[in-house]
N, C-alpha and C positions, 0 to 999 in steps of 0.2 A: 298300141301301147299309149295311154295318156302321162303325158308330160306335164301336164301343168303341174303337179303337184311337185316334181324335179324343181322347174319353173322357178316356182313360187319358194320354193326354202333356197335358194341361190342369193331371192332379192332379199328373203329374209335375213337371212343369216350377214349380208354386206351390210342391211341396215342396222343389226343390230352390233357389227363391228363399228364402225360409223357413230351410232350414239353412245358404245361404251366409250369410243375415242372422245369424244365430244364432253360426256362427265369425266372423264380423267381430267381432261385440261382445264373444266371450270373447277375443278373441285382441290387441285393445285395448289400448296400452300401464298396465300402473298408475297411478291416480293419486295423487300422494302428496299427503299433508295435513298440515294444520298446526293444532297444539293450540296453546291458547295456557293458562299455568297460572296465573291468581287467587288461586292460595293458597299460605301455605307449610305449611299441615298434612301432616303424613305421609298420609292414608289414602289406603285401596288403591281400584281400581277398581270399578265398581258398574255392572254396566249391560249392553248388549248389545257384544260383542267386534266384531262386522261394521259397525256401522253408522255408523262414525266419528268417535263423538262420546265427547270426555272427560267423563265421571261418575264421580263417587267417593262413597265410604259418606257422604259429608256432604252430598250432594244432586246432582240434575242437573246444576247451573248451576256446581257447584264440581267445578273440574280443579286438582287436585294434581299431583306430579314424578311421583311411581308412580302414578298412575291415567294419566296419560299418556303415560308407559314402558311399560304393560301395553298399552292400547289401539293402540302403535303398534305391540308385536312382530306383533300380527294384520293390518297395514295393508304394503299391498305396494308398496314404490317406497321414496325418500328422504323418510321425514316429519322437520316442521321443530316441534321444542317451543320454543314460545317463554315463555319467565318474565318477564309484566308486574309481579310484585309483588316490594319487597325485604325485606329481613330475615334469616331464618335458617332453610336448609330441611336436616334430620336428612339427607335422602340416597337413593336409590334404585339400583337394578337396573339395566340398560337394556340396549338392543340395538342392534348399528349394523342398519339404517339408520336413522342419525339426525343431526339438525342441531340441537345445544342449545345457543341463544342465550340469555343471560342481559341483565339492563336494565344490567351494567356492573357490575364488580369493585367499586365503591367501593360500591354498594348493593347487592346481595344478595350472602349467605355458604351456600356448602354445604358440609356438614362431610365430608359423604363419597359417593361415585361408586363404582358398580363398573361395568365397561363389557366383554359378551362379545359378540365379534365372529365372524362364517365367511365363508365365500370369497366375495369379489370385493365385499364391503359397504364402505361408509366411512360415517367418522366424523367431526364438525365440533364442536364445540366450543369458545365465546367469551363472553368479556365477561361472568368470573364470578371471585366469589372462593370457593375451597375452603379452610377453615380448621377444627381441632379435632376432623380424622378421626383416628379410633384403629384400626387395620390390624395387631392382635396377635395374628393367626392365620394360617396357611400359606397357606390359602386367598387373602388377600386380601394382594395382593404392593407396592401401596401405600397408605400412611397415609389421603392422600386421596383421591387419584383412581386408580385401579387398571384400565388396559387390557390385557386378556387376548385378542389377536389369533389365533385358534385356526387361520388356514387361507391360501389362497395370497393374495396380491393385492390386499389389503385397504389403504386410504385412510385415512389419521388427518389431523385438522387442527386443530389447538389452538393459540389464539391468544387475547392481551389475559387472561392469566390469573393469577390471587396467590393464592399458596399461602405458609399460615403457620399454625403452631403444630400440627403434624403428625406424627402418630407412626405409625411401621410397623415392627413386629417381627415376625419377624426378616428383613425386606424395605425396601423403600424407606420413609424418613419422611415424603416427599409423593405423588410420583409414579411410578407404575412400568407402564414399556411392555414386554409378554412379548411374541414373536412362536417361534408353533410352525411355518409358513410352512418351505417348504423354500426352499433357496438360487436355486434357478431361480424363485420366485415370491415375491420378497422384500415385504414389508409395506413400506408409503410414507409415510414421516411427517412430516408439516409441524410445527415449533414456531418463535413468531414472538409475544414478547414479554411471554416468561415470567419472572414470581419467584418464588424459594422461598426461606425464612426462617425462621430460629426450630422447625425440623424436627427431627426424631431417627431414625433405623434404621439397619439393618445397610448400607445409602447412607442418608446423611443427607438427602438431597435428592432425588434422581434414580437409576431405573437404566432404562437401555436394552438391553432383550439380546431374541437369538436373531436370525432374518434379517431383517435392515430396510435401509432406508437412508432414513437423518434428513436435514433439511434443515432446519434451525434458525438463528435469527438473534435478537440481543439475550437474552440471558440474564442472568440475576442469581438468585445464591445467593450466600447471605449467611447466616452465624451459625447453619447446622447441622451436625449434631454424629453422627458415628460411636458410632453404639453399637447391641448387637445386645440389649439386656433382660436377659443374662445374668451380667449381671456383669464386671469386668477382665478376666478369664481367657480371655473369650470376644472374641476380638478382632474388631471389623467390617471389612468390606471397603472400605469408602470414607466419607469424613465431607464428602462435598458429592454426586457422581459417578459411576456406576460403569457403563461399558462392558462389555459381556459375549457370548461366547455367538453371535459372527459379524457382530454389529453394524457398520453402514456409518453414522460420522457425520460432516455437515462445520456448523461453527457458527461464524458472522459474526459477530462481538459474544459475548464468555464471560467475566464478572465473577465470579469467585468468590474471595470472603474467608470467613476462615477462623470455627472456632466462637466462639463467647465465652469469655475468662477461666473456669478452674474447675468446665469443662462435664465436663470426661472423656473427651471426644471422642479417638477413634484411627482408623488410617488415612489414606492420603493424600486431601487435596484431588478426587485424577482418579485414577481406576484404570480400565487398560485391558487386556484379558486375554481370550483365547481362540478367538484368530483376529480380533479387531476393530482396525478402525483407527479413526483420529478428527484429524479435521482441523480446525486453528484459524483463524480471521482475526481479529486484532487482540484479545486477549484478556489477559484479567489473571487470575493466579492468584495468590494473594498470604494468609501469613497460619494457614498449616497450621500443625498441630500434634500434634508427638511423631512422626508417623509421615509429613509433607513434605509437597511440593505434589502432585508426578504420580508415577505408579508404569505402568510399561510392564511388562507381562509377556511370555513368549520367545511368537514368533508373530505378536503384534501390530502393528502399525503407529499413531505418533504425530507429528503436520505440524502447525507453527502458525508462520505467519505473520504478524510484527507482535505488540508484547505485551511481556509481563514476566513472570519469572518469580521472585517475591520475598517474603522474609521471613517463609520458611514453618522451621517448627522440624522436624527429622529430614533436611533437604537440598527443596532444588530440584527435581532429578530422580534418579528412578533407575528407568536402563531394563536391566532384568534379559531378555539374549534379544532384545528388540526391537528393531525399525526406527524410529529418529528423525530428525528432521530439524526444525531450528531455525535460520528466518532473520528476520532483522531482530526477535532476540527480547534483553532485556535480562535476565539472571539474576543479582538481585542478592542483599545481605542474608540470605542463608539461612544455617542453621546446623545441625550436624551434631556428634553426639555419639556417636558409634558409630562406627569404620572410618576414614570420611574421604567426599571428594564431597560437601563442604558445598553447592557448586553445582549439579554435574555428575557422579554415577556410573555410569560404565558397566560392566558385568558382562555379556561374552558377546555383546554385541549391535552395533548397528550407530549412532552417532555422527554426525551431522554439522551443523556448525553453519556457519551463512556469514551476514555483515556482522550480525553481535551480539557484545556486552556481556557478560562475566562478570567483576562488580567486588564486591568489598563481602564474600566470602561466608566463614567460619570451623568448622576444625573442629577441634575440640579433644573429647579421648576423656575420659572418665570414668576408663578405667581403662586404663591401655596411651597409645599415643600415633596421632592419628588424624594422616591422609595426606591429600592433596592439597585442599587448600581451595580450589584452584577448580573443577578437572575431576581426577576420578579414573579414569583408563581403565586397568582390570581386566584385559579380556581381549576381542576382539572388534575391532571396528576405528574411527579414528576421524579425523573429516576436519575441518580448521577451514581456514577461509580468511575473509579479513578479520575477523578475530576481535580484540578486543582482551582479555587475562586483565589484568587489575588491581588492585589493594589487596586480594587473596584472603591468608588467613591459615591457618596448622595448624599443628601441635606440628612438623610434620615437613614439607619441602615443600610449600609454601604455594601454588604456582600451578598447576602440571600436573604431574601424577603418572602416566606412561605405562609402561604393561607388555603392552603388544599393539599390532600394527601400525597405524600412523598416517600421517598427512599434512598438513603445514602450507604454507599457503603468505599469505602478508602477513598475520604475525600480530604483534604486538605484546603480549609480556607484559614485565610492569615493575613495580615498587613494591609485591611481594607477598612476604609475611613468615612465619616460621616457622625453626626448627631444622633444619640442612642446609641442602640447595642449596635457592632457594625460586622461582626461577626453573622452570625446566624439570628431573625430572628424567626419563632412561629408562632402562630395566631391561629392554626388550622382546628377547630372546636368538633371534637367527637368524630373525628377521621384518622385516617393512621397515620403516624408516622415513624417509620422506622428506621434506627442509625447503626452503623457497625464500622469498625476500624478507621474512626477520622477524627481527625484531628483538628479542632479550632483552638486557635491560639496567635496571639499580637494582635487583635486587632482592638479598634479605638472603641473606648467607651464601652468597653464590656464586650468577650466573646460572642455571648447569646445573651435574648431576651425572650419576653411570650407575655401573651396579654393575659390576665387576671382573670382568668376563665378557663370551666374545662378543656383538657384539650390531650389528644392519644399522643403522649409521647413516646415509644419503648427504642430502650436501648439496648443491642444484642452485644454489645461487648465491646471492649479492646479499642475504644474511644479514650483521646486523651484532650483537656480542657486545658487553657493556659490559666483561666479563673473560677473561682465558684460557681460561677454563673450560670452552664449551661443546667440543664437535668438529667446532668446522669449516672449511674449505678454506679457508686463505691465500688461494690460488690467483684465489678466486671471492668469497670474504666475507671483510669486515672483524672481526677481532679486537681486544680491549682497546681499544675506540673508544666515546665517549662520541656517541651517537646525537641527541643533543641535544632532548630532549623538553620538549612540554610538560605541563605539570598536566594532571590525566583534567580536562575542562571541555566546556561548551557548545559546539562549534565547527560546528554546521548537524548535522544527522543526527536521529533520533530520540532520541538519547540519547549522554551524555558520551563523548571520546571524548580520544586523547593527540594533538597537533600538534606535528610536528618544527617547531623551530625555524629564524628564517632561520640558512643557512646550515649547517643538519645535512647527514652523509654521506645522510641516509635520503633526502633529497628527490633526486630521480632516479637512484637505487641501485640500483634492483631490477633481474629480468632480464625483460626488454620481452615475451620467447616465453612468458612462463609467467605473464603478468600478466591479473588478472582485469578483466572489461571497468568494472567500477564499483570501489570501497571501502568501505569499513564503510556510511559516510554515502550513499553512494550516488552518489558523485561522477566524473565519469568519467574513465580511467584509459585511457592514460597523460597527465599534465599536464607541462608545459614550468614547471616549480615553481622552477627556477634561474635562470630567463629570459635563457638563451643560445640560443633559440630551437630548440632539439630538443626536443619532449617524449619523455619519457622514466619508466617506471617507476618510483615511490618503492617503497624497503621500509616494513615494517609495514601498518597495517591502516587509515591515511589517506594518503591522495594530498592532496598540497600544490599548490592552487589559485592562480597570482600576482593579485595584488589589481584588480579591478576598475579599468580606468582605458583611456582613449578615446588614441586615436593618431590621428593626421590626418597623410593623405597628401596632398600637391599636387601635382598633374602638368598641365604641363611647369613647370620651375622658370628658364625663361630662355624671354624671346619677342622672336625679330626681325623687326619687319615688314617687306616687302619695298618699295622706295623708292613711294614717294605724291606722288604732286602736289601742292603746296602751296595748302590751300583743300579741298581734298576727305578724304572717309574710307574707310581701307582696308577690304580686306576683317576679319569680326571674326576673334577666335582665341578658343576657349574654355578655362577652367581648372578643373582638377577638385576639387574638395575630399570625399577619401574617410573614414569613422571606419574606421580598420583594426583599433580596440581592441576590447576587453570591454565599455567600457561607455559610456552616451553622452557625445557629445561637443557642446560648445558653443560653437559658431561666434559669436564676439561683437561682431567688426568685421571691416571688409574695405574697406579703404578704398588711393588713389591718393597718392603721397608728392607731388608736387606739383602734377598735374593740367594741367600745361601745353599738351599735346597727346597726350595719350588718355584716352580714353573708356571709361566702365565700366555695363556695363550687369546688374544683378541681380534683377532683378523677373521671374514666369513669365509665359508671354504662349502664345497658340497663334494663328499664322497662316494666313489662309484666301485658300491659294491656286488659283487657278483657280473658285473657290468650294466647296473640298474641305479642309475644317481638318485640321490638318498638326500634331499637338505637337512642341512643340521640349524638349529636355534639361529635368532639374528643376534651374529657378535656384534660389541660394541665399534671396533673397530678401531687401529693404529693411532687415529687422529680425533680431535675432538668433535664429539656426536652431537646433535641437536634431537633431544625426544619431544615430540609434542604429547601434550594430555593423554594420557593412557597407554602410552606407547613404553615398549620393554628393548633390554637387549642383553647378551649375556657375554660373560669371561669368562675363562677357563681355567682353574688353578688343577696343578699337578705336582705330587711327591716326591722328589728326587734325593734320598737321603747319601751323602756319600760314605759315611762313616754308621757302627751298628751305635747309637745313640737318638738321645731326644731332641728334635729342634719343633723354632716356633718360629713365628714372624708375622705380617701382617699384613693384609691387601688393602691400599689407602687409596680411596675413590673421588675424586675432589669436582665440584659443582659449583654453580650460580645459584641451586638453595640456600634462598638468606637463610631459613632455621638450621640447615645441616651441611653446611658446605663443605665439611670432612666426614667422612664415612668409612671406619674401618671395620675390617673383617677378621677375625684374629683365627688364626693359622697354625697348626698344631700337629705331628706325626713320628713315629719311631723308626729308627734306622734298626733290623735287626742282621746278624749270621745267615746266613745260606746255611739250612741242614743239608739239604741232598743236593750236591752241584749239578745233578741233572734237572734239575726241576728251576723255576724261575721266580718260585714264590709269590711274592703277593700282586709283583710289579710285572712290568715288561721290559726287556732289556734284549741286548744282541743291536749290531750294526745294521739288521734287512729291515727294522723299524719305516715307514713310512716319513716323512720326512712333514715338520710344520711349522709356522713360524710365529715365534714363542717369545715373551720378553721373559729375562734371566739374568742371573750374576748377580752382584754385589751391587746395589745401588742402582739398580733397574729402572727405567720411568715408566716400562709398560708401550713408549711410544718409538720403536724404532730395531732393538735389539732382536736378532732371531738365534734360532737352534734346532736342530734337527732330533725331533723327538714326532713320536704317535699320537699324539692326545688329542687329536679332530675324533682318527677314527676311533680312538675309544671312546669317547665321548659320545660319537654316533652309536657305537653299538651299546654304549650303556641306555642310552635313551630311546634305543629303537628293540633293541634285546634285555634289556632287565637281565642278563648274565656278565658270567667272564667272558672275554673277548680273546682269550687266547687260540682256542682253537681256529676262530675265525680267522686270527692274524696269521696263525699260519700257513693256513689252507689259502689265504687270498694273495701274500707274497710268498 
C-alpha cells in the first residue's frame, strides 16, 4: 500500500490550517490605542515605534503631546490622546487618526496645533484651551490651531474649545480649516462651542475654505482684529470670519462683536466669497469697523434666520453679486461713510428680506453726499415683504434708495430723514417695479421721489401714501391720507415694530390675493382688525389683532315646556353656554329669577344605564367655570308646575363678556289636571325617582341648593333616545 499520498494531505491539510490561521490574524481589524500624556514638556519620542507605548527623551513612564503624536502616526485605527495634566503645553504636529481629549479648557493651555490630515481619517478634538500661538509663516494657515485636510472625506470634530490671544499672519489669528478635498468628496466638520477672542490675522478669528460642509453651533468671537502684519496698506480679508473657496456653512448660535477701540482692525465682521454659502440661525453680528459687518461677494450665497444685524461702522451689509436673504433679521444702528447703504447695500446682486427691521441706520459722506440710509439697491434685484424701514437717515434719501428692479409688498416705511424725498426714492428706468399693501408716510421732504425719466412703476393695490408724492393708483391706493401710526415700539414680534392706530385706513386695506400668510411679527394674516366681522388684509408690515376678549353664546334663548301635570316634572331641556371669543371666558353665575316652578340642574353626573355608563353633556357646574375659546358647557332647566296654571320666569346667566355680561333665557310652561290618575302625563313623578342635585326655590342662585328629582337621567335619555323615558325609568328602578 503506498502512503505517501496519506502522507502528503496530513502536511497538507496542517499547512493549510496554519496559513488560514496566519490571514485571520493579519487580516484583523486594527486596534486602536489610547495614550494618555503626564506631562506638559515638549520632548519628542524615544522609544520603539510598533509597540505602543508612549516614551519620550525624559523617560519611559513620561508621554508628552509629541511623543504621542509621533507614536500614534505609526498606530493603525483611531487612537484616543488623552491629556491628564494641566498647565501649558508649547504644541505639536499630529495626525488624524486622532481623538485629543483635553482635562477642560479652564485647565490646560496649548499654544499651538498643527493638524495633517488624508483620505477618509477623522479628527476629534475637545475640552482644551489654545492660547499664544504665533502662525507668522505661510505654512501654518492658523495662529493656533491649523487644520490642513489634504484629501476626500475626511471627519473634523471640534468641540468645548477657547481660543485667545492668537496671532496668524497672513492667515487666520486662531483657527484655520484648509480643505484640498474635491467637491464630490467634501470634508465634514463639526464645531460646537467654540470661542475666539483677543485674536489678530488676515481673519481675525476663523477661516473656513475649500470643500467642506460645517455644521457649527454656539460661537462666539469677540474682539478680533483684521490685520494682515503688513501694515495699513495692506488691507485684511475679514476681522472676525472668513468663508472662502466653496465652503458649505450652516451655524445655530453666531456671536460676533467687533474689535476693540484703537486696534486698526479692517475688514468686515463675515466675509463670504468664492462660490460659498453660509447659513445663519439666530445670530448677532454687531460692532464692525471701518469696513462693516458682512460682505457677500458675487457667486456667493448668505441665509440667516433670526438675529441682528447692528452697529457695525462702514454699513450693515453689502452684498456685491450675491444671493441674500434675511428673515426675521433686525439691521440696525450701522453707519456708513462712503456711497450710502448704511444698512443695506446691494450692488448687482440678489436682496431679499421678509418680516425684519431696518431702523436706526445713517449715512452721511465725508465728501459728496451719501444715498440711502436704510437699503441702497444699486443694481440687481430686491424683494421686501413685511418689512418695516424706519428712523433711517442720509445727506440724501434717507430710507430706500432703488435703481434696479424690485418688489414690495406690506412694507411700511415712515419717519426716515434726510435731504430730498426720504421716504422711497426710484430711478430704476424700464425695469419693474412693483408695490402692494405699503405704506409710506412721515417722512422728511416728501414720502417718494423718481428721477424725470421713464421708469416701470406698477401698483397692485391697497398702498397708502401720507403725500401726493408717491405714484400711485387712486383707483386702488389711498393718497395724502394720514395712515394713522403708531411709535416704532414693542408690540409682540422679535423686535420694534409701527402699529396702525385704532381706526387707521391701514387696518384691513390691503388686497386679500396678494397677502402674506403671517406679518413682520408673525401674526397671522388676514385679521378681522375692524371688527365688522370680515377679516381682511391690513397694509404695511403689521396686521392689527382685535383685543383679547371672551363672547358667550347661549342657545336656545326662549324655552316652552309643553303642558305638565301639576305635581310632576317635565321632561328637561338643555342650554348651552359657548366662548365664541379669543379669550377665556368667566361664567360667574347662573342662577333661576324666582324659582317657583323650575328646576335647574348644573352639576356633571354620568348614568349607568342598564349597567353600561353613558356620559351625559359637560355641565357647567355649581361653581364658577372658566371656558377657553370654543369651549361649551350646559344646564339643565326642568318643569315643575305646582298648581293647573301658567307660570314663567327666567334663567339669568352672568359673565366677564364686556358686551353681554347678563344673559337671560326666558322660561315659560302650563300646569295642567291629571285626566286619568293612572297615567302620569306629561311629566314624571312618584318618590322611586332617581335622585340629583338641582338648584330650586324662591330666589335660587344656581350655586349651592339641591333636590331630589330625575332630570340627569332624563336628560340622558332624551339625548341618547330621542323618546319618552318613561318606560325606561321604570324598568331601570
Amino acid at each position: 500500500m503506498c502512503l505517501i499520498p496519506t502522507v502528503f494531505s496530513t502536511y497538507a491539510r496542517s499547512f493549510i490550517i496554519l496559513l488560514l490561521f496566519f490571514l485571520a490574524a493579519f487580516s484583523l481589524p486594527a486596534q486602536a490605542l489610547t495614550f494618555v500624556v503626564n506631562s506638559t514638556e515638549n520632548a519628542s519620542f524615544a522609544g520603539d515605534r510598533t509597540d505602543g507605548k508612549c516614551e519620550s527623551t525624559l523617560g519611559k513612564d513620561v508621554c508628552t503631546l509629541p511623543a504621542a503624536a509621533e507614536e500614534a502616526l505609526f498606530s493603525p485605527g483611531v487612537d484616543t490622546i488623552i491629556i491628564s495634566v494641566g498647565g501649558v503645553i508649547n504644541g505639536a504636529v499630529i495626525t488624524g487618526d486622532i481623538e485629543l481629549i483635553g482635562p477642560g479648557w479652564d485647565t490646560l493651555t496649548i499654544k499651538q496645533l498643527k493638524v495633517l490630515m488624508n483620505k477618509n481619517q477623522s479628527l476629534v478634538i475637545r475640552d482644551i484651551k489654545l492660547a499664544g500661538g504665533r502662525g507668522t509663516s505661510g505654512n501654518v494657515l492658523g495662529g493656533c490651531l491649523d487644520i490642513q485636510a489634504k484629501q476626500d472625506n475626511e471627519t473634523i470634530d471640534l468641540s468645548s474649545l477657547r481660543f485667545d490671544d492668537c496671532i496668524g499672519y497672513p492667515n487666520a489669528g486662531a483657527l484655520a480649516i484648509s480643505s484640498s478635498a474635491s467637491p464630490s468628496g467634501p470634508v465634514s466638520v463639526s464645531l460646537r462651542d467654540i470661542e475666539v477672542k483677543n485674536s489678530r490675522g488676515n481673519a481675525g478669528a476663523i477661516i473656513l475654505g475649500g470643500a467642506m460642509t460645517v455644521s457649527a453651533s454656539d460661537l462666539v468671537l469677540s474682539g478680533n482684529t483684521g490685520d494682515t502684519g503688513q501694515g495699513s496698506t495692506v488691507y485684511p480679508q475679514a476681522a472676525a470670519m472668513w468663508i472662502t473657496n466653496g465652503a458649505r456653512v450652516e451655524i445655530d448660535g453666531l456671536d460676533i462683536s467687533g474689535p476693540p477701540a484703537g486696534s486698526g482692525s479692517r475688514g468686515p465682521l463675515l466675509r463670504i466669497e468664492n462660490n460659498s454659502s453660509v447659513t445663519l440661525r439666530n445670530a448677532r453680528i454687531n460692532g464692525g469697523v471701518q469696513d462693516g459687518g458682512v460682505l457677500v461677494k458675487a457667486g456667493s450665497a448668505f441665509h440667516m434666520f433670526g438675529g441682528e444685524i447692528g452697529n457695525n461702522e462702514g454699513g450693515g451689509l453689502y452684498n456685491e453679486g450675491g444671493t441674500v436673504v434675511l428673515e426675521d433679521v433686525w439691521v440696525h444702528g450701522n453707519n456708513r461713510t462712503f456711497q450710502g447703504g448704511a444698512g443695506l447695500n446691494n450692488n448687482a446682486g440678489n436682496l431679499t428680506l421678509r418680516r425684519s427691521l431696518v431702523s436706526g441706520n445713517t449715512a452721511q459722506a465725508l465728501l459728496g453726499k451719501a444715498i440711502g440710509g436704510g437699503i441702497y439697491h444699486r443694481s440687481g434685484n430686491l424683494v421686501l415683504e413685511n418689512v418695516t424701514v424706519s428712523g433711517n437717515q442720509a445727506d440724501i434719501y434717507g430710507g430706500v434708495y432703488a435703481a434696479g428692479p424690485a418688489s414690495f409688498t406690506n412694507v411700511t416705511i415712515t419717519d426716515n430723514r434726510g435731504g430730498n424725498e426720504s421716504g422711497l426714492y426710484v430711478t430704476a428706468a424700464g425695469v419693474p417695479f412693483e408695490i402692494t399693501n405699503t405704506v409710506i408716510s412721515g417722512n422728511a421732504n416728501g414720502d417718494c421721489g423718481h428721477e424725470r425719466r421713464a421708469f416701470t412703476f406698477q401698483s397692485l393695490g391697497g398702498n397708502i401714501s401720507g403725500d401726493a408724492s408717491c405714484p400711485f393708483d387712486p383707483a386702488v391706493d389711498l393718497l395724502n391720507t394720514d395712515p394713522m401710526l403708531g411709535p416704532l415700539a414693542d408690540n409682540g414680534g422679535a423686535f420694534p415694530s409701527h402699529m396702525p392706530k385704532p381706526g387707521s385706513p391701514a387696518i384691513d386695506g390691503g388686497v386679500d390675493s396678494l397677502c402674506p400668510q403671517v406679518d413682520q411679527r408673525g401674526v397671522q394674516r388676514p385679521q378681522d382688525g375692524d371688527g365688522d366681522g370680515a377679516p381682511a388684509c391690513d397694509s404695511g408690515a403689521v396686521e392689527v389683532e382685535l383685543a383679547p376678549s371672551p363672547d358667550i353664546a347661549v342657545t336656545p334663548l326662549d324655552i316652552t315646556f309643553p303642558d305638565t301635570t301639576a305635581g310632576t316634572i317635565s321632561l328637561p331641556s338643555a342650554v348651552t353656554l359657548t366662548n365664541k371669543g379669543n379669550a377665556v371666558l368667566n361664567v360667574t353665575k347662573i342662577a333661576l329669577g324666582n324659582g317657583t316652578a323650575f328646576l335647574l340642574a348644573l352639576e356633571d353626573g354620568v348614568l349607568d344605564l342598564g349597567g353600561k355608563p353613558r356620559p351625559v353633556p359637560v355641565f357647567c357646574g355649581n361653581t364658577a367655570r372658566a371656558l377657553s375659546p370654543g369651549e361649551a358647557c350646559f344646564v339643565v332647566v326642568a318643569f315643575q308646575p305646582g298648581e293647573a296654571q301658567s307660570y314663567t320666569d327666567t334663567l339669568r346667566i352672568s359673565s366677564d363678556d364686556p358686551d353681554s355680561p347678563l344673559v337671560q333665557v326666558a322660561l315659560s310652561g302650563k300646569g295642567v289636571i291629571q285626566s286619568d290618575p293612572g297615567q302620569s302625563g306629561s311629566g314624571q313623578g312618584g318618590s322611586g325617582n332617581p335622585s340629583l342635585r338641582l338648584s330650586g326655590g324662591k330666589g335660587g342662585n344656581g350655586l349651592g341648593a339641591s333636590g331630589p328629582v330625575s332630570l340627569l337621567f332624563m336628560l340622558a335619555c332624551t339625548l341618547m333616545f330621542r323618546h319618552r323615558c318613561s318606560d325606561i325609568l321604570v324598568r331601570h328602578y
